[in-house]
C-alpha positions in Angstrom: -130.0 -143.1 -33.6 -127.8 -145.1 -36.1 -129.5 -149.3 -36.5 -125.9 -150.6 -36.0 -125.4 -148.1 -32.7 -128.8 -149.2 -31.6 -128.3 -152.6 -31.9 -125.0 -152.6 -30.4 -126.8 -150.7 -27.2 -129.3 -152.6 -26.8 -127.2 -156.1 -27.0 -124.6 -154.3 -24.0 -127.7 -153.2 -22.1 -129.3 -156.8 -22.2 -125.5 -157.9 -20.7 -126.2 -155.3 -18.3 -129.3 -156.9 -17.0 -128.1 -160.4 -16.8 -125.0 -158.9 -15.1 -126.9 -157.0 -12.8 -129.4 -160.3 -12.0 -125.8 -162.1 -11.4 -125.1 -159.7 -9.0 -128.6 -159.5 -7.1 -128.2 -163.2 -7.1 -124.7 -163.2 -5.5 -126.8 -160.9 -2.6 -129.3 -163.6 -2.1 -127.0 -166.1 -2.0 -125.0 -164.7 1.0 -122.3 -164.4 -1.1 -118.6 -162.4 -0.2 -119.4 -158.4 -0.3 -116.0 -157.3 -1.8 -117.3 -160.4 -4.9 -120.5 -158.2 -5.1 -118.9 -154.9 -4.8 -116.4 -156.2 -8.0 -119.8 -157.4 -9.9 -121.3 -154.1 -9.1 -118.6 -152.0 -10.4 -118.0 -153.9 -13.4 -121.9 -153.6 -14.6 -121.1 -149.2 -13.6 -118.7 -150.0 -16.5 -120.7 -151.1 -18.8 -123.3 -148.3 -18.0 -120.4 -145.9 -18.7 -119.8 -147.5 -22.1 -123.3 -147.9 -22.9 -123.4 -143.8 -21.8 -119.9 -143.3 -24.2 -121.5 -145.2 -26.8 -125.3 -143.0 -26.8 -122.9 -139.8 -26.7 -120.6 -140.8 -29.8 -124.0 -141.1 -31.5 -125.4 -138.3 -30.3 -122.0 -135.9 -31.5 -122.0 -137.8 -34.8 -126.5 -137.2 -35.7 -128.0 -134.5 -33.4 -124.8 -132.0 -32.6 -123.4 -132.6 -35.7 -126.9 -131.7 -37.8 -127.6 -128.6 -35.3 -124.1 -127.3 -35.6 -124.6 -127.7 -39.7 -127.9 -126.1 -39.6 -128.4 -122.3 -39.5 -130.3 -122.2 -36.5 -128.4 -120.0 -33.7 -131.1 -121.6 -31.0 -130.5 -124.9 -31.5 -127.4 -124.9 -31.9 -126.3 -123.7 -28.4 -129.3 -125.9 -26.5 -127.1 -128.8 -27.8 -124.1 -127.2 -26.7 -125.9 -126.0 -23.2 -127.3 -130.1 -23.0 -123.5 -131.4 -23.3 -122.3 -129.2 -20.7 -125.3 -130.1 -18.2 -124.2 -133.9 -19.2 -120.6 -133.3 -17.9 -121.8 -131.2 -15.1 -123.9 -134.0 -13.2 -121.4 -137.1 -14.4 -119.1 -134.9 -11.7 -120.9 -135.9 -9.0 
């Protein structure tokens, strides 16, 4: 993984956690559900740009070396691993 990408991960999933420790909070608290629900759905958001962000990396190191490469192998299991990616983010 690229040390800027990383960084920048790392930093979004540390949000993440406070978010989500916000959010648990907000439960213990008592607090309104449809205020929990909101918190919830904004920290899936910033899952699914923390995922967007591990997958532009991924496409621009690993894919991108295995589809420079000569090896035939290797080059569809990255292609396969993508596909099983989209496949379960359908459910």
């Amino acid at each position: 993984m690229k040390k800027t990408t990383k960084k920048q991960i790392l930093n979004r999933m540390n949000y993440v956690i406070g978010h989500l420790g916000g959010t648990r909070k907000m439960v213990e608290d008592d607090k309104y559900c449809i205020d929990i629900i909101l918190q919830n759905e904004a920290v899936i958001a910033a899952i699914r740009k923390i995922n967007e962000m591990i997958l532009k990396n991924h496409l621009d190191t690993c894919v991108t070396e295995a589809i420079k490469g000569h090896d035939k192998r290797e080059q569809k299991k990255k292609i396969r691993e993508l596909l099983e990616i989209f496949k379960s983010s359908d459910k």
